[in-house]
Rosetta silent file (secondary structure, phi, psi, omega in degrees, C-alpha in Angstrom):
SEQUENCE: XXXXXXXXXXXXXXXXXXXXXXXXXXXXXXXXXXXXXXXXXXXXXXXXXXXXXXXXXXXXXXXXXXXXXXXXXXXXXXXXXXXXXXXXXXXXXXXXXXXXXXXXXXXXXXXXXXXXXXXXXXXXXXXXXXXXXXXXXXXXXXXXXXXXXXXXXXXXXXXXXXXXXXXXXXXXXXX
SCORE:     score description
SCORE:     0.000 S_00000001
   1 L     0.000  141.941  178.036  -28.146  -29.574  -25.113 S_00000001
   2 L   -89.344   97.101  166.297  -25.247  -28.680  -22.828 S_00000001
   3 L    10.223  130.589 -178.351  -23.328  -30.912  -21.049 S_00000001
   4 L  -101.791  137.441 -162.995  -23.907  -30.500  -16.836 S_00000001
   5 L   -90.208  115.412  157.602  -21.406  -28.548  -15.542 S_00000001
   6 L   -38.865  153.385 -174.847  -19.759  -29.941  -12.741 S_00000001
   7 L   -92.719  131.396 -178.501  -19.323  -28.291   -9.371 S_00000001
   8 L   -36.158  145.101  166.960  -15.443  -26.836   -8.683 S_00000001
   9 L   -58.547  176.302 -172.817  -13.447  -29.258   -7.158 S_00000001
  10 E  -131.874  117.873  171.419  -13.092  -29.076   -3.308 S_00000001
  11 L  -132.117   96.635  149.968   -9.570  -29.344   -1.743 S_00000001
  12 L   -22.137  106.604 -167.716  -10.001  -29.518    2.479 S_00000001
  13 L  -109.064  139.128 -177.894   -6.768  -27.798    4.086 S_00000001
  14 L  -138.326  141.659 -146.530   -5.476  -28.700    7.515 S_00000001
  15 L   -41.105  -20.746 -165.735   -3.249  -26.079    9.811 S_00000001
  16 H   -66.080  -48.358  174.940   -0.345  -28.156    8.650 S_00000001
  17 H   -48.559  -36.297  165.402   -1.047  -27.404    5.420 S_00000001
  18 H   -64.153  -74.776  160.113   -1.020  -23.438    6.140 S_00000001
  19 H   -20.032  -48.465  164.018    1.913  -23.702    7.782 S_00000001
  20 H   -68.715  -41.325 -161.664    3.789  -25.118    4.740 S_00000001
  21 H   -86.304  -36.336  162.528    2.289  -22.850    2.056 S_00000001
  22 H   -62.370  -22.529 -174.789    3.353  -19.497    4.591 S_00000001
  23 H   -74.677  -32.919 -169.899    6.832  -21.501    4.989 S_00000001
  24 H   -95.570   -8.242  166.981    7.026  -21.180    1.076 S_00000001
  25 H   -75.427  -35.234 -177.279    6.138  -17.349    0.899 S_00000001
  26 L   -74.803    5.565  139.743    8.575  -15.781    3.245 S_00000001
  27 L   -74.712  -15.913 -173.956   11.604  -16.727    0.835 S_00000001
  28 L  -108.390    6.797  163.090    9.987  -15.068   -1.550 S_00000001
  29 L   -75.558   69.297 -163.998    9.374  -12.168    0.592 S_00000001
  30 L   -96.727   31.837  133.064   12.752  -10.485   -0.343 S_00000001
  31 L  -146.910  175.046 -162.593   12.530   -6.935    0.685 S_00000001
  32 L   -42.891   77.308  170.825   11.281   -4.770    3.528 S_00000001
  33 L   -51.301  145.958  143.439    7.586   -4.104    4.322 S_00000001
  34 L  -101.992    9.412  149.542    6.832   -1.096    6.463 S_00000001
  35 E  -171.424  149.841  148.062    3.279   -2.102    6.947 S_00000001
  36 E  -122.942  177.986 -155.633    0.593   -4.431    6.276 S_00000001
  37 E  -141.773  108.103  167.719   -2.941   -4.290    5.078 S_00000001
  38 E   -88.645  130.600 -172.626   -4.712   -7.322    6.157 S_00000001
  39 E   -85.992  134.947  148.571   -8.064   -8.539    3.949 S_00000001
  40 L   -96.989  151.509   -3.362  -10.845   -9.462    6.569 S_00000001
  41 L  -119.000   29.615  159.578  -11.789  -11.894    6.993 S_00000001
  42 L   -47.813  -78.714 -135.914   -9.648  -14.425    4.553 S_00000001
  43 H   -96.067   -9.679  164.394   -6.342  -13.103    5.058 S_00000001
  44 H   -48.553  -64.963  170.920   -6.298  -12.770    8.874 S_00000001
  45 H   -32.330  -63.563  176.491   -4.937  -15.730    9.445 S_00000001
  46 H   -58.598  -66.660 -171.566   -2.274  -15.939    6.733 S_00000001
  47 H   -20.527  -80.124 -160.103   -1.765  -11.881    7.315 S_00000001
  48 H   -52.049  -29.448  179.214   -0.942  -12.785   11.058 S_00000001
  49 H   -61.494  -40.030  163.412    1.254  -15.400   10.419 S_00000001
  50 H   -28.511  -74.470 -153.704    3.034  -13.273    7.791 S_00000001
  51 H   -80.710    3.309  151.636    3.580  -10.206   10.093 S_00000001
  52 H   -69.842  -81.390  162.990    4.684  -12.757   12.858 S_00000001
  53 H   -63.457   23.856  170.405    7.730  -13.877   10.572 S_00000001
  54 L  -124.183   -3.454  169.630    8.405  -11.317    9.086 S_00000001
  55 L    78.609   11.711 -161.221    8.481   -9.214   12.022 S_00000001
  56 L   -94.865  112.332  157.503    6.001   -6.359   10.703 S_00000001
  57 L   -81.154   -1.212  136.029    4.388   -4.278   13.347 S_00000001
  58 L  -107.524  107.447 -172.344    2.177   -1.890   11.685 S_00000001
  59 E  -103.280  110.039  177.328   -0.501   -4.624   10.773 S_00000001
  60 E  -108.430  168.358 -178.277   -3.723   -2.463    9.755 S_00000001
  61 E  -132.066  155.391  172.958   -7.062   -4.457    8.103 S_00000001
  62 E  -155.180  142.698 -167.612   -9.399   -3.668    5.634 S_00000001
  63 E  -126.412  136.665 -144.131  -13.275   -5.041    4.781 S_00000001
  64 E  -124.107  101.658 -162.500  -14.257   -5.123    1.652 S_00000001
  65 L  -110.031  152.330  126.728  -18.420   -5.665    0.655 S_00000001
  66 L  -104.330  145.987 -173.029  -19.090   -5.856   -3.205 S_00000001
  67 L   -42.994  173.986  172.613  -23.410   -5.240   -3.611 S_00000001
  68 L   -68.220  166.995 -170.110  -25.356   -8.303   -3.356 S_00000001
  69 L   -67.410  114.209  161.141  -25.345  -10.757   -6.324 S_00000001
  70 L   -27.837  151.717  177.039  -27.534   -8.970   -9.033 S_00000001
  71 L   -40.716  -51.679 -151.928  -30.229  -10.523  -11.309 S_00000001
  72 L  -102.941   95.525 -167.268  -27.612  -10.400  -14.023 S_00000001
  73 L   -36.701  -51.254  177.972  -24.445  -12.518  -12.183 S_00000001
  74 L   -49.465  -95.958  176.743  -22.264  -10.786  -14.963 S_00000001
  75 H    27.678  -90.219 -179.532  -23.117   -7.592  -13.910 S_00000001
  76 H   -49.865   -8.319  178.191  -23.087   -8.085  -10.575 S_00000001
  77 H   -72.837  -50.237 -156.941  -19.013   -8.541  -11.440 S_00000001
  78 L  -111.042   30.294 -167.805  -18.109   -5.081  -12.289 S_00000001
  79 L   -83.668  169.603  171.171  -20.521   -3.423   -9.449 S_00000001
  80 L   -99.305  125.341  175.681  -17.580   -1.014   -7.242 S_00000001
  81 L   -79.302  131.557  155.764  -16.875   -1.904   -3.299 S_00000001
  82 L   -50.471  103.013  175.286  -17.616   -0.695   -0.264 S_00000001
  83 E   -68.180   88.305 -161.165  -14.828   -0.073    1.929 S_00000001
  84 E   -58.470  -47.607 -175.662  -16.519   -1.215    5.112 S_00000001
  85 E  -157.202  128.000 -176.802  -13.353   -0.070    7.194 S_00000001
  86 L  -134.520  140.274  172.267  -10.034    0.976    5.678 S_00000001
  87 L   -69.876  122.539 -173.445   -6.546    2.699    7.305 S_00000001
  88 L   -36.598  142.387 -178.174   -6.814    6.373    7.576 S_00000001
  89 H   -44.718  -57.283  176.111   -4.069    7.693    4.009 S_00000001
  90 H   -30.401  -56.775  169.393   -1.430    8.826    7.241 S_00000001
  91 H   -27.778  -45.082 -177.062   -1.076    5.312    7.874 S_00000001
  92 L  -109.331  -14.902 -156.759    0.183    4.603    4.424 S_00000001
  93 L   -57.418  128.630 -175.162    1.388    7.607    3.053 S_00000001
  94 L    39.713   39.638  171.392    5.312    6.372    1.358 S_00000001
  95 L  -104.798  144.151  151.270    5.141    2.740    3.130 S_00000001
  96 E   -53.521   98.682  174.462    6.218   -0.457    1.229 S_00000001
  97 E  -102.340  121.244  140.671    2.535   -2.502    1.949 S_00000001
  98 E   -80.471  137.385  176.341    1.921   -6.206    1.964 S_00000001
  99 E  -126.129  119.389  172.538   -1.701   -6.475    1.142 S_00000001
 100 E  -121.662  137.058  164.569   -2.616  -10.312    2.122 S_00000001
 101 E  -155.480  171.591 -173.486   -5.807  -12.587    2.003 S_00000001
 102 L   -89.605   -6.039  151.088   -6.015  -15.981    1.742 S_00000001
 103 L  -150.690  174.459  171.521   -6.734  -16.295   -2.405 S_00000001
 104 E  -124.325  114.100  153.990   -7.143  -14.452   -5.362 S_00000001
 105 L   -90.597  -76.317  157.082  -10.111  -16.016   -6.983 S_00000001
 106 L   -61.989  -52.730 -161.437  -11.710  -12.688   -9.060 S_00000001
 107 L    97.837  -40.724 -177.709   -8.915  -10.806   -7.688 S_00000001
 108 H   -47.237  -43.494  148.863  -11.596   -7.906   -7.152 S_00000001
 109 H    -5.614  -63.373 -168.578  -10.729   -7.914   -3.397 S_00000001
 110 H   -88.991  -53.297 -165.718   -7.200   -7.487   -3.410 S_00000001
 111 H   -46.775  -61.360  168.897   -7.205   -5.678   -6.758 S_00000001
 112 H   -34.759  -65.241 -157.892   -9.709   -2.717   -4.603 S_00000001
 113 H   -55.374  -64.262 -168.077   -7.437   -2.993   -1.826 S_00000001
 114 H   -52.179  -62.945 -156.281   -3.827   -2.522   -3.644 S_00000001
 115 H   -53.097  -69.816  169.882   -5.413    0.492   -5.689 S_00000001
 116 H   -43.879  -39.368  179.207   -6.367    2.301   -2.596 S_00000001
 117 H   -60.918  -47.722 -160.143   -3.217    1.517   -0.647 S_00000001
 118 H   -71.008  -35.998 -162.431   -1.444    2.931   -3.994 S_00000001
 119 L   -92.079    1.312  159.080   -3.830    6.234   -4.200 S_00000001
 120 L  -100.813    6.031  172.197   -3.293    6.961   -0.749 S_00000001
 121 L   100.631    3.789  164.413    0.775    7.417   -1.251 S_00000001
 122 L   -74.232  162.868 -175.831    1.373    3.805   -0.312 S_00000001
 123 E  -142.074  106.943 -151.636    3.410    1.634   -2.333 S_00000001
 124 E  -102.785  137.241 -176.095    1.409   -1.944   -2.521 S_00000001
 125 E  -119.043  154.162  179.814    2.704   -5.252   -2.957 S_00000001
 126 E  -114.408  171.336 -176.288   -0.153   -8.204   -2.897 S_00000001
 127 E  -155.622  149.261  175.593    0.311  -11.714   -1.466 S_00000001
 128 E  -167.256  144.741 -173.330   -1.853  -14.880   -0.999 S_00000001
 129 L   -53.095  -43.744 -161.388   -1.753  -18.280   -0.349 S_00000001
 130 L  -131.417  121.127  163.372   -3.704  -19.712   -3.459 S_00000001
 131 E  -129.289  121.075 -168.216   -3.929  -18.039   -6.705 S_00000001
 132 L  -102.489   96.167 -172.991   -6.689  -19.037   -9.183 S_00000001
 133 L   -85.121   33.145  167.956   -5.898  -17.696  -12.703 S_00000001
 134 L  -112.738   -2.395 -175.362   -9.256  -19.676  -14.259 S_00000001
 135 L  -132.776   38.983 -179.834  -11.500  -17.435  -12.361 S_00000001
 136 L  -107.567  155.403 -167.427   -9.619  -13.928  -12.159 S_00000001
 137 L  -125.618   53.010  161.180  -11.079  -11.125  -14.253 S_00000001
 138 L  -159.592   76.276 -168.391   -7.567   -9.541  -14.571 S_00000001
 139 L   -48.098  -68.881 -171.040   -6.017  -11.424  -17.465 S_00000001
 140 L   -88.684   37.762 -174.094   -2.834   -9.673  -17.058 S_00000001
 141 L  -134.810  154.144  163.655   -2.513   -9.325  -13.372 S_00000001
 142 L  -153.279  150.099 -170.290   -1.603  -11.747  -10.753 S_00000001
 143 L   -54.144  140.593 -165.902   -0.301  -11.593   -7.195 S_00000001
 144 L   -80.993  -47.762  154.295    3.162  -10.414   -6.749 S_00000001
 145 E   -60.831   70.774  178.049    3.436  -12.880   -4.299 S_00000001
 146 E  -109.987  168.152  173.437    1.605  -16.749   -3.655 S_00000001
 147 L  -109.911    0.225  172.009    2.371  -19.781   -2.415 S_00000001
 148 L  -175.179  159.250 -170.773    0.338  -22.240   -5.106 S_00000001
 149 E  -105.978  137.832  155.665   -1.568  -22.004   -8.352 S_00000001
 150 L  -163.236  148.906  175.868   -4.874  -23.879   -8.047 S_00000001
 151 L   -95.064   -2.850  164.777   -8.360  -24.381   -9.851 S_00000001
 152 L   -97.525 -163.594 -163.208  -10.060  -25.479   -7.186 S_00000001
 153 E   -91.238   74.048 -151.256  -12.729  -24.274   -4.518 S_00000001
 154 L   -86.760  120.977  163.172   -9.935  -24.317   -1.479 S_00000001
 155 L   -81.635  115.562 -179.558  -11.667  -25.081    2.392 S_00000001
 156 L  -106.768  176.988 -159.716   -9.406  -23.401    4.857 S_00000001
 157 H   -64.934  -35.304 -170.511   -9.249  -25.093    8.475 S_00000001
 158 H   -45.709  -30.870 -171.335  -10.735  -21.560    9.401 S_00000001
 159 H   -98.425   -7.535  165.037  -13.700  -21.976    7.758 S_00000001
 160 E   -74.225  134.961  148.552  -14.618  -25.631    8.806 S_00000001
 161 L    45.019   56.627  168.983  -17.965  -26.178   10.997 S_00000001
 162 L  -101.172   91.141 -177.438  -17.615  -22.315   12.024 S_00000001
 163 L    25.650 -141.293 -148.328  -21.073  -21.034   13.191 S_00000001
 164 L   -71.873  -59.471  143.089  -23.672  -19.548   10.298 S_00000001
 165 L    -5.252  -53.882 -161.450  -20.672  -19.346    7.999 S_00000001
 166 L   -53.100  130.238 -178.700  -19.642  -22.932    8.015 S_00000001
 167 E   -76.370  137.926 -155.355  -18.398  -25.447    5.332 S_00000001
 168 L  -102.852  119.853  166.039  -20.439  -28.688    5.432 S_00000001
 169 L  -110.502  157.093 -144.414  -18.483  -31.477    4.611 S_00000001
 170 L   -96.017  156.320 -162.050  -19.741  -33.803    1.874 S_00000001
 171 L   -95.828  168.124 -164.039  -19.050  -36.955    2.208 S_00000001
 172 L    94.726  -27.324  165.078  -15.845  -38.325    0.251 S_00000001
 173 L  -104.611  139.188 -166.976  -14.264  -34.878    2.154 S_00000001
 174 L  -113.579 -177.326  153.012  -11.740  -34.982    4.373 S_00000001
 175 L  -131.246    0.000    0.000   -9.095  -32.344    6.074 S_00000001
C-alpha cells in the first residue's frame, strides 16, 4: 500500500509581496528589451509591472490553450498548444523579447511561447516570478530570468475570490 500523497503546499501572496519579487528581477534585467510578449492571463500583471520599469513600449500578449486533460494525465502532457492569439512575425522579426508569466510550473507555456517568438526572427528571453524545478518537464531548461525557486502551489492576490475562477481559501490560509 502507498502512502497518501499529500496535496502541494499552498503559499497566499499579497501585492506587497509582488512588488518585492518584481523589485528583485529588474537588477537582473541587464540588457535592452525591444519588446515584450506577455502570457495571458498569469503574466499580465507581473508583464505590466515589468514593462512599466523597465520602460518597454511594445508590450504584445499571447494565449496559450493546451487540449483538455486526457484520460491518460501523462499523455495529456505532451498534447501541442493552441495559440489562441499570438503577435503577427512583423512584430518580432530581430527584437530582443521578454516573454513573462507569473511561474514556470511545466514550463510548457512559456517553453511554446519562447519557441515561437524565436521561429518568428525574434530573439526570446523568458522571465517569471516563481520557478518550480520539481514539476517542469524540461530537466535542462529553466527561466533565464526569476525572482524565487519554490515547490509550492503559489496563490497570487490576482487570483483570490475572483469570479468562476476563484481560489477558496481553506482555513489555516491567509494572504
Amino acid at each position: 500500500m502507498q502512502p497518501a500523497q499529500q496535496p502541494p503546499r499552498r503559499v497566499f501572496l499579497t501585492w506587497d509581496d509582488i512588488d518585492r519579487l518584481v523589485d528583485r528581477l529588474v537588477p537582473q534585467l541587464d540588457r535592452e528589451f525591444d519588446a515584450m510578449v506577455i502570457i495571458t492571463r498569469g503574466g499580465l500583471v507581473p508583464g505590466g509591472m515589468l514593462a512599466e520599469a523597465m520602460n518597454i513600449t511594445h508590450v504584445l500578449t499571447a494565449a496559450v490553450d493546451f487540449p483538455a486533460q486526457l484520460a491518460n494525465q501523462k499523455q495529456s502532457l505532451f498534447s501541442w498548444p493552441e495559440f489562441i492569439q499570438f503577435p503577427a512575425e512583423d512584430k518580432l522579426v530581430g527584437r530582443a523579447t521578454l516573454i513573462v508569466d507569473d511561474v514556470w510550473g511545466s514550463g510548457r507555456t512559456i517553453t511554446a511561447v519562447k519557441n515561437r517568438v524565436s521561429s518568428a526572427g525574434g530573439f526570446p528571453s523568458t522571465c517569471v516570478l516563481h520557478f518550480n524545478p520539481y514539476r517542469s518537464l524540461f530537466n535542462n531548461s529553466k527561466p533565464d530570468y526569476y525572482a524565487e525557486v519554490t515547490d509550492a502551489r503559489v496563490i497570487y492576490p490576482w487570483e483570490v475570490d475572483r469570479g468562476a475562477d476563484r481560489i477558496l481559501l481553506g482555513e489555516g490560509d491567509r494572504l
